[in-house]
C-alpha positions in Angstrom: 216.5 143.1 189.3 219.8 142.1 187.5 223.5 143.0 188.8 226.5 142.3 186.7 229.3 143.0 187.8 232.5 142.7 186.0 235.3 143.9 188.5 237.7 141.4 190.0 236.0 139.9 192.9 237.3 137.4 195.4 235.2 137.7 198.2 231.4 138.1 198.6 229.6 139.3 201.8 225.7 139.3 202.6 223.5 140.7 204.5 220.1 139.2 203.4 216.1 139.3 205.4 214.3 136.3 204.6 213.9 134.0 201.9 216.6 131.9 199.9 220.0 132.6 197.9 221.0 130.3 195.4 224.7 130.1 194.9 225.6 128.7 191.3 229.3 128.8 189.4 229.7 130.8 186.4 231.3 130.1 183.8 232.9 133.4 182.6 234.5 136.3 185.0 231.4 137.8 186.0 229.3 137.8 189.0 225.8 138.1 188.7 223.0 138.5 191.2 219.3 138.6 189.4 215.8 138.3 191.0 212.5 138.7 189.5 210.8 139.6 193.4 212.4 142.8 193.6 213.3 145.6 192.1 216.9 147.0 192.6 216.0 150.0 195.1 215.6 147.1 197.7 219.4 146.3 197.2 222.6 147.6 198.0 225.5 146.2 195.3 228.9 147.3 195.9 232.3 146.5 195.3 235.5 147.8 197.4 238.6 146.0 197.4 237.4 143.4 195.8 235.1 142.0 198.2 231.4 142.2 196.9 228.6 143.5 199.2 224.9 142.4 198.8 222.4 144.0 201.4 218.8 143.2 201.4 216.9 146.2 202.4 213.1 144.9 202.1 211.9 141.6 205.2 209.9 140.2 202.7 211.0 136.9 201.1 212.8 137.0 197.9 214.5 134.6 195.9 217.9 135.3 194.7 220.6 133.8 192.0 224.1 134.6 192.6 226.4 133.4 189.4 229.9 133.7 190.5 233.5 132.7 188.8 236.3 130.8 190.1 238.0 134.2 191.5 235.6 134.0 194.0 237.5 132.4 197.1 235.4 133.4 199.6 232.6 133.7 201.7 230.9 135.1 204.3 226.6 134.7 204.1 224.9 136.4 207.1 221.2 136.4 207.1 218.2 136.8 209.6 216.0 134.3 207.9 217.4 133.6 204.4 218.2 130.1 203.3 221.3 129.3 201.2 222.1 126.3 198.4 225.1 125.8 196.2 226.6 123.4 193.8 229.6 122.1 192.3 231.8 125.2 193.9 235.3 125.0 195.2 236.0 127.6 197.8 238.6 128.5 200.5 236.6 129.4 203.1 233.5 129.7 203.8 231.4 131.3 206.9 227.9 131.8 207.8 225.7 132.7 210.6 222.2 132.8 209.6 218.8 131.4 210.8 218.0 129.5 207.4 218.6 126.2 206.1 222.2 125.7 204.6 222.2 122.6 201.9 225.3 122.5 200.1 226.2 119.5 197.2 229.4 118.6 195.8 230.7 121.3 197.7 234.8 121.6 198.7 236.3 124.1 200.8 240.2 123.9 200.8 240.9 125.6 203.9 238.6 126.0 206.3 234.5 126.3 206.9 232.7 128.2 210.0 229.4 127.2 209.7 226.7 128.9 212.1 222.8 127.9 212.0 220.1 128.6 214.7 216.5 127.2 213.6 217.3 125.3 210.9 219.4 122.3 209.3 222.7 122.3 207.6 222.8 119.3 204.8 226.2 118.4 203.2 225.6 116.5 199.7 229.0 114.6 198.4 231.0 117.5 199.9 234.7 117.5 200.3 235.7 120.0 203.5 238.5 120.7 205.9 238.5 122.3 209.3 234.9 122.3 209.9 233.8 124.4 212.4 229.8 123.9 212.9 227.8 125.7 215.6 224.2 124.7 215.2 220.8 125.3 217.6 217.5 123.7 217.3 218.4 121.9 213.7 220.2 118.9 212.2 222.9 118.0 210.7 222.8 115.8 208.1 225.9 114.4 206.1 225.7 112.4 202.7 228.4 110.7 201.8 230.5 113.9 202.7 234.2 113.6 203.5 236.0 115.4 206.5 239.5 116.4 206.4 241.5 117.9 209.4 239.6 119.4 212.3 236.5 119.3 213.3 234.0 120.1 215.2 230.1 120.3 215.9 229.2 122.3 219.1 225.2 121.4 219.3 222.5 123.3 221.5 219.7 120.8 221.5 220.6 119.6 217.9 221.9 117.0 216.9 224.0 115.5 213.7 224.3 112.5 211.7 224.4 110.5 207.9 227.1 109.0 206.0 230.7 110.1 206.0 233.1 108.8 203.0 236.0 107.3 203.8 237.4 103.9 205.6 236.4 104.1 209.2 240.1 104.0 210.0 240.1 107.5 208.2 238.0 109.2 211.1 238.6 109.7 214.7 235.3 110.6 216.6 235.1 111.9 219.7 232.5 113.2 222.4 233.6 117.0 224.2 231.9 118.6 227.0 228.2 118.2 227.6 228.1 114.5 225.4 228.5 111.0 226.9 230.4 108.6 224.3 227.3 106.8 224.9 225.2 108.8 223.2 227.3 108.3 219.9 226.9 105.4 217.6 229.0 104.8 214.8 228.8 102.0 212.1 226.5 100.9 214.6 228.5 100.6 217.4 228.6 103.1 220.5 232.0 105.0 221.1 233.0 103.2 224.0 233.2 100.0 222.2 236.1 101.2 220.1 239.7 100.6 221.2 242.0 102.9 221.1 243.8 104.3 218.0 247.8 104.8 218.2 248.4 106.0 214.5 246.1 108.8 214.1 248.2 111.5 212.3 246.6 111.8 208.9 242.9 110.7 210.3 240.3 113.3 210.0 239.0 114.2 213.4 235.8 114.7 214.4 235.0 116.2 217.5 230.7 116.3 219.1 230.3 118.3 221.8 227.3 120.6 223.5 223.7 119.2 223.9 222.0 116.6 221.9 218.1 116.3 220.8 218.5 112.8 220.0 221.5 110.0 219.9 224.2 110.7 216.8 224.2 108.0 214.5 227.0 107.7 212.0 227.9 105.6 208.9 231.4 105.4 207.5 232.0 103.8 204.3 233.6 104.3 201.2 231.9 104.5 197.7 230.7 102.1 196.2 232.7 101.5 192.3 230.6 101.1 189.7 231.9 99.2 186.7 
């Protein structure tokens, strides 16, 4: 199965089964969704105002590549059981709900990011996002050397979240919401409590823990190291 599709497109939607989506940039103005599990009566491909719609019609797993240009700004990855990856993409926004692993590297999202996961882990690779909005059951996750702009939050159902966030650690504010004890949050090895408190917080990144934790958050704020 091979899709090109050579329309304007800003936006893509899914609605995949099970299996993985690999999300890479292309180079040109065209989008392109190929897979060699498949045949393409087991898709539905359409365009309408220039969103893109891809809809998986078979449960078993396939494997999917999706090439898309910088028009794409947006989007929106539903799945039952599919997993999703991408690489070196900017976006606007970006929003999934989907019960598959979510690993994204050198990622940035401009504006904002609503990411839902049940059963499974979200990684962020050397990812650049604002206004983070994670919702996450059951999984982890897991942030290297990822920096936070804005708003954020993390509302956890027996999850729980941690890695290495770039920045200075007077970037970030961190901060426990309903269902988490400050205790339970350790950053640059030190708990929450132990932290005075900030005054000049107006262009820190916030980052806000709340719900029910598996095990305690442990966080690492640093910036990169420059090599010469």
């Amino acid at each position: 199965m091979d899709y090109q599709i050579k329309e304007g497109v800003n936006c893509i939607r899914t609605e995949l089964k099970a299996g993985e989506m690999k999300i890479i940039r292309n180079k040109n103005h065209v989008v392109r969704l190929s897979s060699n599990d498949i045949s393409e009566n087991s898709m539905r491909v359409f365009t309408y105002n220039n969103i893109l719609y891809i809809k998986c019609l078979t449960p078993e797993p396939i494997r999917l590549e999706l090439h898309i240009p910088e028009s794409v700004r947006s989007l929106y990855l539903n799945s039952e059981g599919c997993s999703f990856s991408a690489e070196n993409i900017e976006f606007d926004n970006i929003i999934t709900c989907c019960r598959g692993t979510l690993e994204f590297t050198k990622v940035k999202i401009n504006k904002s990011c609503r990411l839902s996961v049940d059963e499974a882990d979200i990684r962020l690779k050397a990812c650049e996002i604002r206004s983070m909005n994670i919702e996450i059951t059951d999984g982890i996750v897991d942030f290297q050397n990822t920096l936070l702009r804005g708003n954020n939050t993390a509302f956890l159902h027996n999850a729980t979240i941690g890695g290495l966030l770039q920045g200075a650690l007077v970037d970030y504010v961190v901060s426990a919401g309903a269902g988490v004890s400050p205790d339970n949050i350790i950053v640059n090895d030190h708990l929450l409590t132990e932290f005075p408190s900030r005054k000049n917080t107006q262009n820190c990144a916030w980052l806000l823990i709340a719900g029910s934790l598996k095990n305690t958050v442990r966080l690492t704020i640093q910036k990169p190291r420059v090599r010469y």
